[in-house]
C-alpha positions as semicolon CSV with decimal commas, in nm:
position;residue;x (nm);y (nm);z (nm)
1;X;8,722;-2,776;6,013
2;X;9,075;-2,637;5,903
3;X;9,344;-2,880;5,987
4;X;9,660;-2,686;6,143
5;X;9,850;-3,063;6,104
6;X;9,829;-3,272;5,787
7;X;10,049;-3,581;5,759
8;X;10,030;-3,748;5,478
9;X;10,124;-4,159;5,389
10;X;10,449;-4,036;5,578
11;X;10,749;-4,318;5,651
12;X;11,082;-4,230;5,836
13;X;11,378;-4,491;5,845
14;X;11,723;-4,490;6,033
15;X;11,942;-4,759;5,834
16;X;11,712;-5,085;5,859
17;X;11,502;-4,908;6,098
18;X;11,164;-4,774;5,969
19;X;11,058;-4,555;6,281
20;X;10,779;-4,449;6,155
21;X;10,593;-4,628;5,901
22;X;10,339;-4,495;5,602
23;X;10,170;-4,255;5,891
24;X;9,848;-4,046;5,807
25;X;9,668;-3,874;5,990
26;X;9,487;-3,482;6,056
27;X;9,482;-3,249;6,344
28;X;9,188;-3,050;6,327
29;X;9,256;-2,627;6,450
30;X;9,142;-2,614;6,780
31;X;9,164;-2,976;6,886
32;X;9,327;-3,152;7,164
33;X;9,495;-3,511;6,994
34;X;9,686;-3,767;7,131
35;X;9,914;-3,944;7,054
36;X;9,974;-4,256;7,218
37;X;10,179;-4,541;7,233
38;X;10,428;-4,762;7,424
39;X;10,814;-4,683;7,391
40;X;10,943;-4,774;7,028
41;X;10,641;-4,719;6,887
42;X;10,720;-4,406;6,706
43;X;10,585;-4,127;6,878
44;X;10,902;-3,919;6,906
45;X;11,011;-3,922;6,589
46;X;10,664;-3,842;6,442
47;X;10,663;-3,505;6,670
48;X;11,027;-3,399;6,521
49;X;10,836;-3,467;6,144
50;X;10,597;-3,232;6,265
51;X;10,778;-2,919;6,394
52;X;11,080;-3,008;6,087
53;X;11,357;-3,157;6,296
54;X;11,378;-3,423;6,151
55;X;11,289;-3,469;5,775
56;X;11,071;-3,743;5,631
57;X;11,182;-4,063;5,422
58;X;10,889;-4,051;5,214
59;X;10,534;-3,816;5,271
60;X;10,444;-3,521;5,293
61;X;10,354;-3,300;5,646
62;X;10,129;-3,007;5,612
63;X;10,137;-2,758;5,938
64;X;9,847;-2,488;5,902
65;X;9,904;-2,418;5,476
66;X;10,306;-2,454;5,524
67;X;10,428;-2,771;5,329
68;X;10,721;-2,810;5,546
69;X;10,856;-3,108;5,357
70;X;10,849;-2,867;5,171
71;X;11,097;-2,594;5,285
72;X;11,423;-2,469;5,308
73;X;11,580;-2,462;5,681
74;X;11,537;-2,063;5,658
75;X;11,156;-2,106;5,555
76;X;11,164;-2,341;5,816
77;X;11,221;-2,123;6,083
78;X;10,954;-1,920;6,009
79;X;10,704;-2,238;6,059
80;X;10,837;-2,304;6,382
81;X;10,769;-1,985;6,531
82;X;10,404;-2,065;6,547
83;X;10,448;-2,404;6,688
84;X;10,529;-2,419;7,052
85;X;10,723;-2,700;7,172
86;X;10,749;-2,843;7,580
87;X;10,933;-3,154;7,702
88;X;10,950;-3,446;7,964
89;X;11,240;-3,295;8,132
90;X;11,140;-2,916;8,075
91;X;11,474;-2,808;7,899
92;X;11,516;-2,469;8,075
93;X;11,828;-2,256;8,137
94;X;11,932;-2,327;8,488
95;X;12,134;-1,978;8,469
96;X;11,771;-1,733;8,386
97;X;11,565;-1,674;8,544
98;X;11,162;-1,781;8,481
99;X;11,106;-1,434;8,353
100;X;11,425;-1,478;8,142
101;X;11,350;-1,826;8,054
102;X;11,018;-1,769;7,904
103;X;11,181;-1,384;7,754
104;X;11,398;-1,602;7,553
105;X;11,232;-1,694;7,240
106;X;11,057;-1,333;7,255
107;X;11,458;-1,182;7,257
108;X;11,541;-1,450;6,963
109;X;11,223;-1,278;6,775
110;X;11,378;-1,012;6,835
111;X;11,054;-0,832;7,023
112;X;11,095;-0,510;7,168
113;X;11,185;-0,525;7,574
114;X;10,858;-0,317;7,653
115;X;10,635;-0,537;7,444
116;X;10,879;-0,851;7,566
117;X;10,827;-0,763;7,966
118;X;10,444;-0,709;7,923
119;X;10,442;-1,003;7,731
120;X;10,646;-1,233;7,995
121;X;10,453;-1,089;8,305
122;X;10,051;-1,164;8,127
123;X;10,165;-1,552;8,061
124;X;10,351;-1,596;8,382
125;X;10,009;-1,450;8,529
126;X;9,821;-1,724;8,289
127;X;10,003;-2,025;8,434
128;X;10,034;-1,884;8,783
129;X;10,339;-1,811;8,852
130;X;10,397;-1,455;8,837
131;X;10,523;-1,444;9,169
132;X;10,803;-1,646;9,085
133;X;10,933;-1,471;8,800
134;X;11,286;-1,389;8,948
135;X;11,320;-1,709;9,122
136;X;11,581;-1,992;8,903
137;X;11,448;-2,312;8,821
138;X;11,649;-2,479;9,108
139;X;11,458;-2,291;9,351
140;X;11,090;-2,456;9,191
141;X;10,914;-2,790;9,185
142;X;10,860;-3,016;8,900
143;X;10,539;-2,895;8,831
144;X;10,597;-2,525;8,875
145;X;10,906;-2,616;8,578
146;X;10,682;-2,749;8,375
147;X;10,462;-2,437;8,409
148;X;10,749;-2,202;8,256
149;X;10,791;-2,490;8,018
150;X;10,451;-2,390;7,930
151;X;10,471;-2,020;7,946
152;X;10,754;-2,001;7,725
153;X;10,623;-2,210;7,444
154;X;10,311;-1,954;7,463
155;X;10,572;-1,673;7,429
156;X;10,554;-1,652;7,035
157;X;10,165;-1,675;6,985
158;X;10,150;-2,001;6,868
159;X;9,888;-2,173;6,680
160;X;9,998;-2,551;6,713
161;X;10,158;-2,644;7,064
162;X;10,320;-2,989;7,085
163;X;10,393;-3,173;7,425
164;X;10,637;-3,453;7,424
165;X;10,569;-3,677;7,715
166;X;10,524;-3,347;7,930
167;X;10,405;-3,522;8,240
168;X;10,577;-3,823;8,263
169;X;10,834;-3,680;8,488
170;X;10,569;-3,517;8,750
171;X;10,382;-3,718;9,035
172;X;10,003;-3,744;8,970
173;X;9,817;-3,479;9,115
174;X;10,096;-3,216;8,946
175;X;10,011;-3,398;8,623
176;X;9,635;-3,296;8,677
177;X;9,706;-2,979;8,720
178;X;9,975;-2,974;8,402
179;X;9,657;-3,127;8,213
180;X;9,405;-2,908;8,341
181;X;9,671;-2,573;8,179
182;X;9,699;-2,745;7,872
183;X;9,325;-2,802;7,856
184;X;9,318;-2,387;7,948
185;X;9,564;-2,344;7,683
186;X;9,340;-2,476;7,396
187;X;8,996;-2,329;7,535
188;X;9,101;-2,003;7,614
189;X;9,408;-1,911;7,366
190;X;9,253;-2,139;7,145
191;X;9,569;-2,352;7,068
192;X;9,578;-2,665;6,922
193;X;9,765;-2,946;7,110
194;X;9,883;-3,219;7,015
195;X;10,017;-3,447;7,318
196;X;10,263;-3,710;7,283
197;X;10,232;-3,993;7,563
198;X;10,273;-4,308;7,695
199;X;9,995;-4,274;7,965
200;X;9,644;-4,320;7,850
201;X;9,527;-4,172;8,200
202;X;9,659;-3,792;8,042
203;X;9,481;-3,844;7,691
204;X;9,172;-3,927;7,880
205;X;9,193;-3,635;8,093
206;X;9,160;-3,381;7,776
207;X;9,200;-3,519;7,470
208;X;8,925;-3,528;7,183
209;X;9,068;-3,774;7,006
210;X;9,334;-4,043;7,009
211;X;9,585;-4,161;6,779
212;X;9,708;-4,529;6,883
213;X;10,090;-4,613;6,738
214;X;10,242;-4,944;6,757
215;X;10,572;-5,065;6,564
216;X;10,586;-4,765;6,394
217;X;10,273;-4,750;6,266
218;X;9,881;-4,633;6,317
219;X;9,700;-4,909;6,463
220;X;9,391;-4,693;6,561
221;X;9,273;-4,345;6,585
222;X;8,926;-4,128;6,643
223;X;8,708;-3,987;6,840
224;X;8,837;-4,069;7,237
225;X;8,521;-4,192;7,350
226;X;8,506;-4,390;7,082
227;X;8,843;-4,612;7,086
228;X;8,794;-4,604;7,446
229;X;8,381;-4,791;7,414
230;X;8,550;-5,002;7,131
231;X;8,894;-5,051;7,070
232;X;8,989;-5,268;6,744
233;X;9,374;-5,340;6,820
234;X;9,521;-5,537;7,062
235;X;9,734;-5,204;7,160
236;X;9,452;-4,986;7,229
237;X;9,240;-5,257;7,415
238;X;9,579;-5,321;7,626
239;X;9,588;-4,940;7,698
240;X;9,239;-4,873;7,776
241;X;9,226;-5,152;8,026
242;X;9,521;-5,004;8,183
243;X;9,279;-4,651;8,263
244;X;8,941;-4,847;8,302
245;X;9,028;-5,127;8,526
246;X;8,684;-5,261;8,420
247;X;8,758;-5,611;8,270
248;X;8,899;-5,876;8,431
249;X;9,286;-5,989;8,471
250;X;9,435;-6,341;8,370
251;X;9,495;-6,410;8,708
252;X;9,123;-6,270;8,814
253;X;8,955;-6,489;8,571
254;X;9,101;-6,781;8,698
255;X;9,006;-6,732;9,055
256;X;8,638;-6,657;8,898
257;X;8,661;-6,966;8,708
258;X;8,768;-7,128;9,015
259;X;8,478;-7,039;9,226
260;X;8,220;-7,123;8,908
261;X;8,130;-7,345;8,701
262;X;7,964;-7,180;8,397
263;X;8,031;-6,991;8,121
264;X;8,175;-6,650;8,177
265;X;8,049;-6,335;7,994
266;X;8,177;-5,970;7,978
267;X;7,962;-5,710;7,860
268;X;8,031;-5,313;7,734
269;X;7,857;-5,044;7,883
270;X;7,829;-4,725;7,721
271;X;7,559;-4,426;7,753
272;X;7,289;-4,624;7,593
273;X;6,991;-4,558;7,819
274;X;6,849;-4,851;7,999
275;X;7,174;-5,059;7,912
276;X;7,228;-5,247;8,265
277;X;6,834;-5,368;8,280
278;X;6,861;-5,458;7,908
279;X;7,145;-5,688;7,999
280;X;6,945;-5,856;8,297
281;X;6,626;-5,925;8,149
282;X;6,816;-6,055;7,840
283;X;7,003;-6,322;8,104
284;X;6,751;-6,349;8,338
285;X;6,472;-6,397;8,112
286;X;6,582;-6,778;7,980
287;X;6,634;-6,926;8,297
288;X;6,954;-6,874;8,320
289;X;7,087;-6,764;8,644
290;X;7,361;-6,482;8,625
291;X;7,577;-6,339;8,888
292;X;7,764;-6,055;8,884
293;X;8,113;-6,127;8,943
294;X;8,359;-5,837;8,810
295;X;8,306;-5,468;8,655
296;X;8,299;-5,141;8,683
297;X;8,121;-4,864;8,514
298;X;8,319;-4,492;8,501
299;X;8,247;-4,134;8,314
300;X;8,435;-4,024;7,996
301;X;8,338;-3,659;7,898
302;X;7,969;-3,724;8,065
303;X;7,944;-4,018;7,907
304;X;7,918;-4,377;8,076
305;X;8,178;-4,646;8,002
306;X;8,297;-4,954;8,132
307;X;8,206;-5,343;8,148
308;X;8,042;-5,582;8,381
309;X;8,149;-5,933;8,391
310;X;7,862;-6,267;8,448
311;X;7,911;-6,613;8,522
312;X;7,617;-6,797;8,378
313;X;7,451;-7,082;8,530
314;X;7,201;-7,336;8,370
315;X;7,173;-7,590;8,097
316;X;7,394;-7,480;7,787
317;X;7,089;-7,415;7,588
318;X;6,953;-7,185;7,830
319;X;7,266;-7,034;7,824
320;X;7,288;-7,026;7,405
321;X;6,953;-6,869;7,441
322;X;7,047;-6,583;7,668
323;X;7,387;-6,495;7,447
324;X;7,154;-6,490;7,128
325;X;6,881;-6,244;7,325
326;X;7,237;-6,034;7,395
327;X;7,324;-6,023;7,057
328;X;6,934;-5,951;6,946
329;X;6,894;-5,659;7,190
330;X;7,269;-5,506;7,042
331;X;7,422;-5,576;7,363
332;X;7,845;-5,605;7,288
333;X;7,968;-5,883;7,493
334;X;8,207;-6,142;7,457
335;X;8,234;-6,509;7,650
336;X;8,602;-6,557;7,837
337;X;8,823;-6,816;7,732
């Protein structure tokens, strides 16, 4: 697949401050990535590396066959039309109108009014809102903002559209439907996003795979489903609990602890068939008696996910001998502190 974003071993500091720290990573054309991480970690300042506001301390960024660590500011320009650009706080001109808001990059271009006004009335008509097009953004709801937020950074055609914390302003069920255009965006116009965020809940919703940044740098990325089954840093286990809600809290485990007296177990689901009934004959099966005590088992792109949560009862080596028919049978678990 041909990558439309290439970044490569890239670092940038402010003084002392190293923002973003020996960064690689590839954004494959046609993808939905995000980016994800919790305030400081980066994520900002790795979208302005992309699109050329800001330029690197050391690396190199590739977007579609453009070095643009590359380029002059006037080459620059050039790149940037094909990349699309919306924001947390939707950045429109309170004085246009939504027509005129989303005309404006198109009268920049310097595109033809016939060609600009068809052009304005089929993407107002793609993120529904062509019967607002003479209304001002006063007059509209978050969402609806966000939607010519959306509309205009489709104005120029562009291959590569980058969301910076786009929902974070909007109440849940408008970020849905913000998600669910995005998601439209990439199937239909077949643009690739990339989605900067702080809320794992949005990269769930569409993304195929996730990039985890903490301190600057990348703790963890592939395929969604994948960090989500297995996360291998403390930063993406802390955000995919957040979403799942599967394994217990601190302050759960100690009122399970306080209501039992053996050893406590947490097991990963996933879409292995048969998974649940390999788990109980595995505990069940050494005389070992194992109660159910916390979980919860969800869908991620069709796919099952989650983790259920035993307290074990019996003689430690009954218990030894149920853990080591876990681990025989591939069975991820691991036993609570």
């Amino acid at each position: 697949m041909v990558a439309s974003v290439r970044i490569e071993s890239v670092s940038k500091t402010y003084g002392a401050v190293r923002a973003v720290d020996d960064v690689s990573l590839t954004v494959e054309r046609g993808s939905i990535v995000g980016v994800i991480g919790y305030s400081g970690a980066g994520k900002s300042t790795l979208v302005r590396l992309i699109n050329g506001l800001e330029r690197p301390s050391a690396g190199r960024v590739f977007v579609g066959d453009d070095e643009i660590t590359a380029l002059t500011e006037r080459q620059l320009l050039a790149v940037r039309r094909g990349v699309g650009m919306i924001f947390q706080q939707f950045n429109l001109f309170r004085s246009r109108t939504v027509a005129g808001n989303v005309a404006y990059p198109l009268r920049v271009a310097g595109v033809a009014k016939s060609e600009r006004d068809a052009r304005v009335a089929r993407l107002l008509d793609f993120v529904g809102l062509l019967d607002k097009a003479h209304a001002y953004p006063e007059q509209l709801s978050g969402g609806q903002k966000q939607r010519v937020g959306i509309a205009r950074a489709l104005a120029t055609d562009p291959h590569l559209l980058l969301a910076d914390e786009a929902t974070s302003a909007l109440d849940p069920e408008t970020t849905a439907d913000v998600l669910a255009l995005l998601r439209r965006v990439n199937q239909e116009l077949g643009v690739t996003i990339v989605l900067i965020t702080h809320e794992m809940e949005a990269v769930r919703a569409i993304a195929d795979r996730v990039v985890v940044m903490d301190g600057g740098r990348v703790v963890e990325q592939g395929p969604l489903y994948d960090v989500f089954a297995a996360p291998s840093s403390p930063a993406a286990a802390r955000f995919v609990r957040g979403v799942l809600h599967d394994r217990p809290s601190a302050a759960v485990l100690q009122r399970i602890r306080a209501a039992h007296d053996g050893r406590i177990i947490t097991v990963a689901v996933t879409d292995r068939p048969g998974l649940v009934a390999a788990v109980a004959r595995a505990l069940t099966g050494n005389g070992v008696e194992a109660e159910l005590v916390h979980g919860g088992i969800g869908e991620l792109g069709g796919r099952s996910i989650g983790a259920l949560t035993y307290a074990l009862a019996g003689p430690d080596a009954a218990v030894d001998a149920a853990l080591t028919a876990l681990r025989d049978a591939d069975l991820a678990f691991q036993e609570e502190d």
